[in-house]
KEMI-357259 format. One record per atom (N, C-alpha, C, CB): residue number from 1; residue in three letters; atom name; y, x, z negated. Coordinates in steps of 0.001 Angstrom, whole numbers. Each point is the difference from the previous one (the first is absolute). Last residue first. Glycine has a CB too. Example, Ala and Ser with C-alpha at 12.3 -4.5 7.8 and 13.67 -1.06 7.14 Angstrom:
2
+--------+-------+-------+---------+---------+---------+
! vexlum ! nukol ! sekol !   north !    east !      up !
+--------+-------+-------+---------+---------+---------+
!      2 !   Ser !     N !   -2250 !   12850 !   -7080 !
!      2 !   Ser !    CA !    1190 !     820 !     -60 !
!      2 !   Ser !     C !    1090 !    -770 !    -730 !
!      2 !   Ser !    CB !    -628 !    1184 !    2145 !
!      1 !   Ala !     N !   -5092 !    -894 !   -2075 !
!      1 !   Ala !    CA !    1190 !    -890 !       0 !
!      1 !   Ala !     C !    1200 !     900 !       0 !
!      1 !   Ala !    CB !   -1173 !   -1892 !   -1246 !
+--------+-------+-------+---------+---------+---------+
***
This chain:
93
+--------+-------+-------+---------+---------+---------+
! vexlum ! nukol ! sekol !   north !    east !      up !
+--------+-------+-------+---------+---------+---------+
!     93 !   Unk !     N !   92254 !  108492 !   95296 !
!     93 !   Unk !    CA !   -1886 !    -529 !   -1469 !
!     93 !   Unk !     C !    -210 !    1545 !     271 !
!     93 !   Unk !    CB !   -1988 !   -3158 !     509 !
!     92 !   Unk !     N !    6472 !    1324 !     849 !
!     92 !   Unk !    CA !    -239 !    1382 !     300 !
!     92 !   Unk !     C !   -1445 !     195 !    -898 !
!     92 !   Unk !    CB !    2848 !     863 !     418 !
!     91 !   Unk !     N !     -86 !   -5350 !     806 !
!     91 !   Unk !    CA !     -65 !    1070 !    -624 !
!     91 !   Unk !     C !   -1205 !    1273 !     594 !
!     91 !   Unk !    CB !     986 !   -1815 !   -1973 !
!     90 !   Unk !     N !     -25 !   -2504 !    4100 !
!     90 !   Unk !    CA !    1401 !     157 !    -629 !
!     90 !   Unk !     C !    -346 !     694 !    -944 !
!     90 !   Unk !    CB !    1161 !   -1876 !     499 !
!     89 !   Unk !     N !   -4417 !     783 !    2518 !
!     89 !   Unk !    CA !     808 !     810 !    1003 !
!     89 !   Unk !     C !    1364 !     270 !   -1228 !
!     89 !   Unk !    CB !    -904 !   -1332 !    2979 !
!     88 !   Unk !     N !   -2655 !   -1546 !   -4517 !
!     88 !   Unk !    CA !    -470 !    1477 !     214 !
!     88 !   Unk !     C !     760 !     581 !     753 !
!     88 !   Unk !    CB !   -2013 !    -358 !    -225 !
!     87 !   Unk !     N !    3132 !   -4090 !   -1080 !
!     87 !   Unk !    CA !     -84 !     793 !   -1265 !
!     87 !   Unk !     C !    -536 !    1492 !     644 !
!     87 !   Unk !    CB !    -620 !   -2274 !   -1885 !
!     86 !   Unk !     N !    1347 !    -623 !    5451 !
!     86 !   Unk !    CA !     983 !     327 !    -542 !
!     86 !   Unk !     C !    -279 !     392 !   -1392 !
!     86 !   Unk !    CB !    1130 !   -1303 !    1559 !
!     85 !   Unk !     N !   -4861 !    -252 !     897 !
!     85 !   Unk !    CA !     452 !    1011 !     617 !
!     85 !   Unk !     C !    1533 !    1113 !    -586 !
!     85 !   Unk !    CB !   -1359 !   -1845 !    1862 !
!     84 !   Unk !     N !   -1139 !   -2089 !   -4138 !
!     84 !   Unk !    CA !    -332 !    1195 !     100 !
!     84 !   Unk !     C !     184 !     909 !     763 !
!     84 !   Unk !    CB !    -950 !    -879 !    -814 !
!     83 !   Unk !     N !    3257 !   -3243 !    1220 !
!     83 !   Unk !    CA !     228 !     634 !   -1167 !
!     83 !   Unk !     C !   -1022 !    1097 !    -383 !
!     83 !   Unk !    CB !    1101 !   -2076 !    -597 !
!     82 !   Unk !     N !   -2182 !    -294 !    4651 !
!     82 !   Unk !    CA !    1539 !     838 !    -566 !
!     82 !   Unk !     C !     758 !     355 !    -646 !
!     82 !   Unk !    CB !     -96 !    -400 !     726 !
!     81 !   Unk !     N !   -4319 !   -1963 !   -1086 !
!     81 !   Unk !    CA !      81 !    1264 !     897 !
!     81 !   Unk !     C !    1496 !     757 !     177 !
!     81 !   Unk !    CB !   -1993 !   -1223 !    1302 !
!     80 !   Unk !     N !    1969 !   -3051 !   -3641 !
!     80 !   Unk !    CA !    -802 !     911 !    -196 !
!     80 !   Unk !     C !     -41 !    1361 !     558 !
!     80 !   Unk !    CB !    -844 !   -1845 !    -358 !
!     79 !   Unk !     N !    2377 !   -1543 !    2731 !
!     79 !   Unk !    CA !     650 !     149 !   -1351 !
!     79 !   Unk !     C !    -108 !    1415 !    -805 !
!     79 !   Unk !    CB !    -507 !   -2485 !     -72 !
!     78 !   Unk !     N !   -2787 !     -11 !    3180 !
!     78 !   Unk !    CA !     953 !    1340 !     699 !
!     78 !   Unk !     C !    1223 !     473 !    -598 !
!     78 !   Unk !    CB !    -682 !    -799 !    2011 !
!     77 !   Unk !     N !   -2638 !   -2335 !   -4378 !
!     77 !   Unk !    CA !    -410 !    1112 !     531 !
!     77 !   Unk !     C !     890 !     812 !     888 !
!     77 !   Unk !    CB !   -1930 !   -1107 !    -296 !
!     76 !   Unk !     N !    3435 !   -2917 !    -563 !
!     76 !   Unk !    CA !     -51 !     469 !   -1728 !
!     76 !   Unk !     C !    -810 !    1189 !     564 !
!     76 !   Unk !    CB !    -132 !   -2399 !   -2037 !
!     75 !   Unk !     N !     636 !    -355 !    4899 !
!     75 !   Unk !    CA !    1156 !     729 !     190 !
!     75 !   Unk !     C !    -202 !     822 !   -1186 !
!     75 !   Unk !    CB !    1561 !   -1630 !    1296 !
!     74 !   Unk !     N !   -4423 !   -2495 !     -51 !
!     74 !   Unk !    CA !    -487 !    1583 !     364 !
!     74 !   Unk !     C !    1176 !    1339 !    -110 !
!     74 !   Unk !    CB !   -1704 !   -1383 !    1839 !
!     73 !   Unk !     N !     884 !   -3748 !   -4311 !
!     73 !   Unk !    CA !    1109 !     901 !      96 !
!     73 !   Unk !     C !    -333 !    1841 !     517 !
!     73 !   Unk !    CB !     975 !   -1972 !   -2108 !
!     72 !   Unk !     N !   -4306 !   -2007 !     383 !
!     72 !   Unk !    CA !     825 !    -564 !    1404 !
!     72 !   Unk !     C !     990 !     610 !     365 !
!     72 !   Unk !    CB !    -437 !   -1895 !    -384 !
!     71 !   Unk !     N !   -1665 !    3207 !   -3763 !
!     71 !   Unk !    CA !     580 !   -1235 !     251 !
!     71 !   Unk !     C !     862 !    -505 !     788 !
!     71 !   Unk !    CB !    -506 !     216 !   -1521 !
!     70 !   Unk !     N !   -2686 !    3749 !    1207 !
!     70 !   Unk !    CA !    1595 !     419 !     -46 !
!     70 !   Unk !     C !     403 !   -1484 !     164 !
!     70 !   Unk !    CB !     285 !    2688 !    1198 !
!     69 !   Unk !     N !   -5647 !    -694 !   -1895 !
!     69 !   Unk !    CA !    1372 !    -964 !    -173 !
!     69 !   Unk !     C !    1237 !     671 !      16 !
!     69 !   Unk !    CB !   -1184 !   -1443 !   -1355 !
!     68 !   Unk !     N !   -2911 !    3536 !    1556 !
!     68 !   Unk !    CA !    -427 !    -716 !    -236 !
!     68 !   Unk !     C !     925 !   -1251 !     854 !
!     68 !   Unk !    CB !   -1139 !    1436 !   -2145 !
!     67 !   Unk !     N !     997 !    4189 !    2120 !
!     67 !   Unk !    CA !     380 !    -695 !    -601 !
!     67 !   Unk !     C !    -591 !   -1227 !     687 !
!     67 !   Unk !    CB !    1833 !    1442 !    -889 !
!     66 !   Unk !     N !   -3097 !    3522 !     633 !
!     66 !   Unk !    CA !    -501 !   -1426 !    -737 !
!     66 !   Unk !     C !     530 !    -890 !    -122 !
!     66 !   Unk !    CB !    -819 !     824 !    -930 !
!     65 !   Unk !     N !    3381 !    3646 !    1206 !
!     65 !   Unk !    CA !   -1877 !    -646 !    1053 !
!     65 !   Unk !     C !    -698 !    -629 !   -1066 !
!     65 !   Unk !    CB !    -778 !    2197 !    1815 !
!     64 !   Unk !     N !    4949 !    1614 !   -1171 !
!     64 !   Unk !    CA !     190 !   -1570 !    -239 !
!     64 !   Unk !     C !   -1071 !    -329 !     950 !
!     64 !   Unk !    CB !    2671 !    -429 !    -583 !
!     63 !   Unk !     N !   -1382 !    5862 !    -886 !
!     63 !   Unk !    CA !    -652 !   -1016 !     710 !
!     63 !   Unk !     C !      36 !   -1295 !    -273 !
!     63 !   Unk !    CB !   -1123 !    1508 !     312 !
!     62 !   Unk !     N !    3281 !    3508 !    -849 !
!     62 !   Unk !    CA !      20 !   -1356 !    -381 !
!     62 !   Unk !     C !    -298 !   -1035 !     913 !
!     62 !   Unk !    CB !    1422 !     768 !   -1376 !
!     61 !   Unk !     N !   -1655 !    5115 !     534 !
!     61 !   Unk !    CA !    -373 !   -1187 !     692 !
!     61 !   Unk !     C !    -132 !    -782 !    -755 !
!     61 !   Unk !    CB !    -846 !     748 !    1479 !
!     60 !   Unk !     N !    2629 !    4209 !   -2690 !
!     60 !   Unk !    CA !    -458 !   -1756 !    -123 !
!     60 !   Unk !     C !      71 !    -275 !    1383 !
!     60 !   Unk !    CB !    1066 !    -939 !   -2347 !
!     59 !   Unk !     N !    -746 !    6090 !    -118 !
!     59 !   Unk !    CA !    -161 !    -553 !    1185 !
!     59 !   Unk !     C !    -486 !   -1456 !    -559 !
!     59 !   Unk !    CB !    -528 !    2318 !    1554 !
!     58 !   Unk !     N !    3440 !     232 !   -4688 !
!     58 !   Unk !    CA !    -881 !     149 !     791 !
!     58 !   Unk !     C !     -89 !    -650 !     745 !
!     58 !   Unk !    CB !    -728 !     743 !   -1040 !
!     57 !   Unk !     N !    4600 !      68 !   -1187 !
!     57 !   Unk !    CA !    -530 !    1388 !     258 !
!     57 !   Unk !     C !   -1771 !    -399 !     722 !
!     57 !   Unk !    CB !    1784 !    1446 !   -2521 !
!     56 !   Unk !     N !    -198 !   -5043 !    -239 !
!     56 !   Unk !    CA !    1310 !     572 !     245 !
!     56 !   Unk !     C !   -1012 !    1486 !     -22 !
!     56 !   Unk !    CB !    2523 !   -1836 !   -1300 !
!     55 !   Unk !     N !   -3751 !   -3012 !    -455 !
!     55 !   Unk !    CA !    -801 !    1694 !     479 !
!     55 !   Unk !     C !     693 !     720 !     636 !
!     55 !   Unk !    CB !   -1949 !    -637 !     312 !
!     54 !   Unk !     N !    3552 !   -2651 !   -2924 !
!     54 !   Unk !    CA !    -867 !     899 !   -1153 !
!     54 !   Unk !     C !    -813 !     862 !    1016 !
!     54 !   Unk !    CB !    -351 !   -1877 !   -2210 !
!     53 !   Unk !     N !    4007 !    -636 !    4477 !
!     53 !   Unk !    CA !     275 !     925 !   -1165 !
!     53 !   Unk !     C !   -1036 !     543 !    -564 !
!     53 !   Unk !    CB !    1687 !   -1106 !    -437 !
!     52 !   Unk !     N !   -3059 !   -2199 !    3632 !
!     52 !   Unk !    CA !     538 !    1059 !     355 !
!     52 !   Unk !     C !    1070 !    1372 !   -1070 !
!     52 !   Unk !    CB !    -398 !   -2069 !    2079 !
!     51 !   Unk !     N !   -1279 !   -2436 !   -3426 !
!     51 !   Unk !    CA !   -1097 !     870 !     255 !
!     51 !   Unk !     C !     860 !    1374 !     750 !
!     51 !   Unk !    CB !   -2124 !   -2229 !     303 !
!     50 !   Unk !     N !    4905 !   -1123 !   -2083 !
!     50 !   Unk !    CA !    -290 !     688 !    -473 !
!     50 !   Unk !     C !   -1694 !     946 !       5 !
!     50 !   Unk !    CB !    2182 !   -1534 !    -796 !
!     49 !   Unk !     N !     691 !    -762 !    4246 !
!     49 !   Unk !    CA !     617 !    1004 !    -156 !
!     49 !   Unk !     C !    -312 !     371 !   -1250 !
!     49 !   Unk !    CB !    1529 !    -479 !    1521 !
!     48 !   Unk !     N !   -4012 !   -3370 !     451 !
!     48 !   Unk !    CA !    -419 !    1477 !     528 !
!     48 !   Unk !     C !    1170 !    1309 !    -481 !
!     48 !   Unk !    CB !   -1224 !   -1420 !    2367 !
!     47 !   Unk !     N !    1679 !   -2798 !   -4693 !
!     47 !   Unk !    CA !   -1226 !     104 !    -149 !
!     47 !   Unk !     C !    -792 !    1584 !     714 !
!     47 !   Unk !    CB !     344 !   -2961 !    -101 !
!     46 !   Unk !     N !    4606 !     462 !     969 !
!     46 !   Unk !    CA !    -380 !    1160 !   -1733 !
!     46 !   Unk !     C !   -1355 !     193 !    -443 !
!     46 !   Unk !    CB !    1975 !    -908 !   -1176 !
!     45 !   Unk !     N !   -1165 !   -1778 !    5561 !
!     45 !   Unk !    CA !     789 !    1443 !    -392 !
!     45 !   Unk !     C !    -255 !     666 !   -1095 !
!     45 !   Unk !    CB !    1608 !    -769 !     944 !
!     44 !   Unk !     N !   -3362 !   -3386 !    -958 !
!     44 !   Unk !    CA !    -678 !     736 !    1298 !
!     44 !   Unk !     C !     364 !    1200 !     -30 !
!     44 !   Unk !    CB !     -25 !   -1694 !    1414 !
!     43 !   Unk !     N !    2759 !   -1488 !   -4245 !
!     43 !   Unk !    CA !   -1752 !     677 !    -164 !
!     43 !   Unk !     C !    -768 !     895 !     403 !
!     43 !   Unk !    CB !     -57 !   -1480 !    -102 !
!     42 !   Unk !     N !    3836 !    -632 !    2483 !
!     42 !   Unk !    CA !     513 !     672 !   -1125 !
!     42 !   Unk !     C !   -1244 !     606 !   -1045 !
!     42 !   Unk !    CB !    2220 !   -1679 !     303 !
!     41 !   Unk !     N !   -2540 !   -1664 !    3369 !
!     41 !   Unk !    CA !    -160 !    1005 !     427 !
!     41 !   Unk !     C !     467 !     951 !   -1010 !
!     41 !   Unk !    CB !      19 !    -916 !    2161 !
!     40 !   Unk !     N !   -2447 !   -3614 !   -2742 !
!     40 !   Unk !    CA !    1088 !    1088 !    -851 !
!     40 !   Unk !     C !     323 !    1205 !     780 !
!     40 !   Unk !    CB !    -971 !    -584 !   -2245 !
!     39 !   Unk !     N !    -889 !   -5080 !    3214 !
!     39 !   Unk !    CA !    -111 !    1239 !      89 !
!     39 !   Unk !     C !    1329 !    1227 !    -316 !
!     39 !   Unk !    CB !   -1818 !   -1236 !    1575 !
!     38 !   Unk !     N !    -969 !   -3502 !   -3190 !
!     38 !   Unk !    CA !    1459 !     329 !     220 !
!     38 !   Unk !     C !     131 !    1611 !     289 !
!     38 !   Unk !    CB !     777 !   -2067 !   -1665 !
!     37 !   Unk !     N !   -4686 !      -2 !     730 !
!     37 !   Unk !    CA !     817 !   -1406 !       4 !
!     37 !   Unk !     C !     901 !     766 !     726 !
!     37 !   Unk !    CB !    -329 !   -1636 !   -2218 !
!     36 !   Unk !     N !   -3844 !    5013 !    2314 !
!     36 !   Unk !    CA !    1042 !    -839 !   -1091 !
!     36 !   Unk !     C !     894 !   -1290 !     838 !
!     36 !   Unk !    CB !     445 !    2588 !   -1564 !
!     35 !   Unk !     N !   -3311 !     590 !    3760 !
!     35 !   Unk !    CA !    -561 !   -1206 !    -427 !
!     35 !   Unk !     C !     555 !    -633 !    -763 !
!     35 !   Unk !    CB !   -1552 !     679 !     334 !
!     34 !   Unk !     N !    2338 !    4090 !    1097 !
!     34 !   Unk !    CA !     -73 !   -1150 !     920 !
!     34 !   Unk !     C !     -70 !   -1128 !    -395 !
!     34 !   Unk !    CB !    -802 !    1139 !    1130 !
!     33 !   Unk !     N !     302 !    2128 !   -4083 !
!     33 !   Unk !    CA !    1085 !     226 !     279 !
!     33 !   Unk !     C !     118 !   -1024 !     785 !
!     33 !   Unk !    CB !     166 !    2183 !    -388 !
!     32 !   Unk !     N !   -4154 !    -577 !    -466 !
!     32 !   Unk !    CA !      64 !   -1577 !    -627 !
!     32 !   Unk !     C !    1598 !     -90 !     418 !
!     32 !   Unk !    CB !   -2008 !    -157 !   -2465 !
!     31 !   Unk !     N !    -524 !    4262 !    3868 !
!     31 !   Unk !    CA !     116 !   -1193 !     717 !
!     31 !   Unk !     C !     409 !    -974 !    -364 !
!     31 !   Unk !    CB !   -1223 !     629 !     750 !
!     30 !   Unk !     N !    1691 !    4033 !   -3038 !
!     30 !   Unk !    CA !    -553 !    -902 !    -207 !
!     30 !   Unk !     C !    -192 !   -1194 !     770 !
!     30 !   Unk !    CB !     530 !    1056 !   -1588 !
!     29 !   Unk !     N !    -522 !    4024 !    2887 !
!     29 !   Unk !    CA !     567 !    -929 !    -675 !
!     29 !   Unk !     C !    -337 !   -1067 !    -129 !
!     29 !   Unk !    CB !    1192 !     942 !     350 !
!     28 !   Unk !     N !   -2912 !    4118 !     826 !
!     28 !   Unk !    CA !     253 !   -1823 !     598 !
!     28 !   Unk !     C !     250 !    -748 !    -590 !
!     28 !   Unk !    CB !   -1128 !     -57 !    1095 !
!     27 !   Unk !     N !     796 !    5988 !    -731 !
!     27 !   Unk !    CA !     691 !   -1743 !    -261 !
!     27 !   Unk !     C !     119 !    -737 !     451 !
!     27 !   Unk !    CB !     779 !     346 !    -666 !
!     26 !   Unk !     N !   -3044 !    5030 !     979 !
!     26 !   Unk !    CA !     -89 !   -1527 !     715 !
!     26 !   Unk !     C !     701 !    -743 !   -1500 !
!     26 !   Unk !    CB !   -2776 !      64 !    2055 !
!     25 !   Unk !     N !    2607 !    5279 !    -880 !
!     25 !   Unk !    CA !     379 !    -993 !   -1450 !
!     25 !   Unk !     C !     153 !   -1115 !     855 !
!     25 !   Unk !    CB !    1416 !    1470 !   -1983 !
!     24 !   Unk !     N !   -3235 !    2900 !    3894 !
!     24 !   Unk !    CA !     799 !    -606 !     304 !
!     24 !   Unk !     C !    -142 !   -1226 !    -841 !
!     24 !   Unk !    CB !     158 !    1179 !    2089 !
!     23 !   Unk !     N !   -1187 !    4421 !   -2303 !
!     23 !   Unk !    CA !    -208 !   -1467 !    -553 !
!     23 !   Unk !     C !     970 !    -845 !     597 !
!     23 !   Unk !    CB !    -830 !     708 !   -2167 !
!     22 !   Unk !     N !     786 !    4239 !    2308 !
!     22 !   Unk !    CA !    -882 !    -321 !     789 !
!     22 !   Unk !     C !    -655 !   -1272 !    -725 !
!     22 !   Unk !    CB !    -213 !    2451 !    1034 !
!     21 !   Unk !     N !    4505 !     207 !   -2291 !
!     21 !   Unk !    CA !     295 !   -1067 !    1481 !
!     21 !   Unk !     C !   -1681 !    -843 !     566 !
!     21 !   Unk !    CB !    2382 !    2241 !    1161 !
!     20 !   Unk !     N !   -1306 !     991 !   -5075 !
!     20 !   Unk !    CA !     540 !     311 !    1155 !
!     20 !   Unk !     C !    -315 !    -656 !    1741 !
!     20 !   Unk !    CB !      35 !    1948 !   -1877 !
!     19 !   Unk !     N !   -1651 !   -2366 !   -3149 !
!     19 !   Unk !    CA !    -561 !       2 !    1045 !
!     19 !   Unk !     C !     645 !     430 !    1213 !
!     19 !   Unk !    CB !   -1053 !   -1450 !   -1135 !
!     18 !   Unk !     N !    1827 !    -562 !   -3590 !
!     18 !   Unk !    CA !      97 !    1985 !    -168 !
!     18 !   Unk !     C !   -1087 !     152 !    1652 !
!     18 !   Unk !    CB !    -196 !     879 !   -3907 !
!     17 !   Unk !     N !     742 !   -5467 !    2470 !
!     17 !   Unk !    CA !    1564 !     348 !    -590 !
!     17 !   Unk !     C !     206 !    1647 !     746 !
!     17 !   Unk !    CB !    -148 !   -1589 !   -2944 !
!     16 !   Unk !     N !   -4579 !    -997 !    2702 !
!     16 !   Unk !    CA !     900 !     -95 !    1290 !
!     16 !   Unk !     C !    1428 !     434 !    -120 !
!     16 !   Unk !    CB !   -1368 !   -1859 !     612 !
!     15 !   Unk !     N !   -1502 !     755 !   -4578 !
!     15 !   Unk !    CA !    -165 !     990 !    1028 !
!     15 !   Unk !     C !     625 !     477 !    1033 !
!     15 !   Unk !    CB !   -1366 !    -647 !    -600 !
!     14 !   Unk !     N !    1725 !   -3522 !   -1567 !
!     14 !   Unk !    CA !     571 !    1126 !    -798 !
!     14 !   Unk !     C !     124 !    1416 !     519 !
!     14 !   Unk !    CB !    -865 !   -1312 !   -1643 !
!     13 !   Unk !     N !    -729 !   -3624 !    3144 !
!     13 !   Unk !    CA !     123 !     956 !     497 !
!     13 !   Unk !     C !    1051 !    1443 !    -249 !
!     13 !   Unk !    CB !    -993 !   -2002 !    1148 !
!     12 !   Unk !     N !    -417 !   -2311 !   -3606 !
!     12 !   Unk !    CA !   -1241 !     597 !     407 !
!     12 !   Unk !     C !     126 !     983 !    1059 !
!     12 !   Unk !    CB !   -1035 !   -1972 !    -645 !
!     11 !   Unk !     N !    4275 !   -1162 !   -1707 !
!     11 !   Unk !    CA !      -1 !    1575 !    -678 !
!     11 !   Unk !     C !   -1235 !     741 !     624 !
!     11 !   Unk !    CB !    1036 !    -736 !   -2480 !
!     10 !   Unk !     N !     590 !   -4098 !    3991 !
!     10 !   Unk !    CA !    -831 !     -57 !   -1460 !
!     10 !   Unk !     C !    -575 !    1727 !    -769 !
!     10 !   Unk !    CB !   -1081 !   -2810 !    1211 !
!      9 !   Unk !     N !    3735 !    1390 !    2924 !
!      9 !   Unk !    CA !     724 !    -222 !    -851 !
!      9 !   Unk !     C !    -997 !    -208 !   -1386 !
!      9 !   Unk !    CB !    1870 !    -884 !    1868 !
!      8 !   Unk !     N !   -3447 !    2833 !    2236 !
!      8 !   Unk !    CA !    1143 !     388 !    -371 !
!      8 !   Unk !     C !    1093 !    -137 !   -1180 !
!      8 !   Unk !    CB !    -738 !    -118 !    1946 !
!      7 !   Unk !     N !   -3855 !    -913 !     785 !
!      7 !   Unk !    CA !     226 !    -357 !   -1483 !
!      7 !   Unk !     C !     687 !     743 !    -369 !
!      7 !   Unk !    CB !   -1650 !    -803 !    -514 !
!      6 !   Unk !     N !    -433 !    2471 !    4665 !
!      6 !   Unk !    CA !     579 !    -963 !    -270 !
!      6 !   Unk !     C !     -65 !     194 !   -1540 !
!      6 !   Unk !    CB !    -466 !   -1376 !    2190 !
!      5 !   Unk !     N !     422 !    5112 !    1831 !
!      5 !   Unk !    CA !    -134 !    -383 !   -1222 !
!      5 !   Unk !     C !     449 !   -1563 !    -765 !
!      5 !   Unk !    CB !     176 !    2570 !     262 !
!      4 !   Unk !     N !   -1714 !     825 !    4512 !
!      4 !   Unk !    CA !     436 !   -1256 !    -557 !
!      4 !   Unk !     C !     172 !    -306 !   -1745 !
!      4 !   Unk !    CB !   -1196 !    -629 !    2325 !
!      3 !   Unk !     N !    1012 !    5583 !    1357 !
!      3 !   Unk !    CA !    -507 !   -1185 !   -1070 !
!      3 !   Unk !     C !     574 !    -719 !    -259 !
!      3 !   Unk !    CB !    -904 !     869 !    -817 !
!      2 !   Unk !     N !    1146 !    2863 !    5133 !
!      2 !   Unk !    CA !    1082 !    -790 !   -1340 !
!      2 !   Unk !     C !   -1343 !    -978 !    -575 !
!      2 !   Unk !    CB !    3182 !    -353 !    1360 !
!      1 !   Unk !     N !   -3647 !    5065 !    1411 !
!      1 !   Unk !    CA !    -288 !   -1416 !      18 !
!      1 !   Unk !     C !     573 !    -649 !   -1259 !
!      1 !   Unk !    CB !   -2093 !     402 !    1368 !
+--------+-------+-------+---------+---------+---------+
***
C-alpha cells in the first residue's frame, strides 16, 4: 500500500527518499499562477520542471485544486495541463 506524503517542498518528507517506492510525494502548486494579470506559461514550466528534479527517482503526483480565478481565461487551465503533461513525458523523472 503506497502512502501519501505531503509537504514535499518544505523537507517534511525526508523520509520517503530511502522507501523504495512505498511514498507517493503529493504537489500542488500554487493556484495563484492563474490569477495574475498576465498569464506566464513560462513560470508554469520552470516551476514543475524544478520540483520534478529535486524528486527525480520518486513517485509524484501533481495536483492543481483550489483554483479561484483564471480571469475569465479558462484556457490558462488546459494550458496548464499541457504543460504538465509535456514536462513529465520529456524526461526520464
Amino acid at each position: 500500500m503506497l502512502k501519501t506524503c505531503y509537504g514535499l517542498l518544505y523537507g517534511r518528507c525526508s523520509n520517503a527518499a530511502g522507501t523504495n517506492g512505498a511514498y507517493v510525494l503529493s504537489h500542488k502548486p500554487n493556484p495563484a499562477i492563474f490569477a495574475e494579470d498576465t498569464w506566464n506559461p513560462g513560470q508554469a514550466r520552470r516551476s514543475l520542471i524544478d520540483v520534478l528534479e529535486r524528486t527525480r527517482g520518486r513517485v509524484v503526483e501533481i495536483i492543481m485544486k483550489g483554483i479561484s480565478t483564471v480571469r475569465n481565461e479558462p484556457q490558462r487551465l488546459w494550458e496548464w495541463a499541457e504543460i504538465a503533461r509535456d514536462v513529465v513525458r520529456s524526461k526520464d523523472w
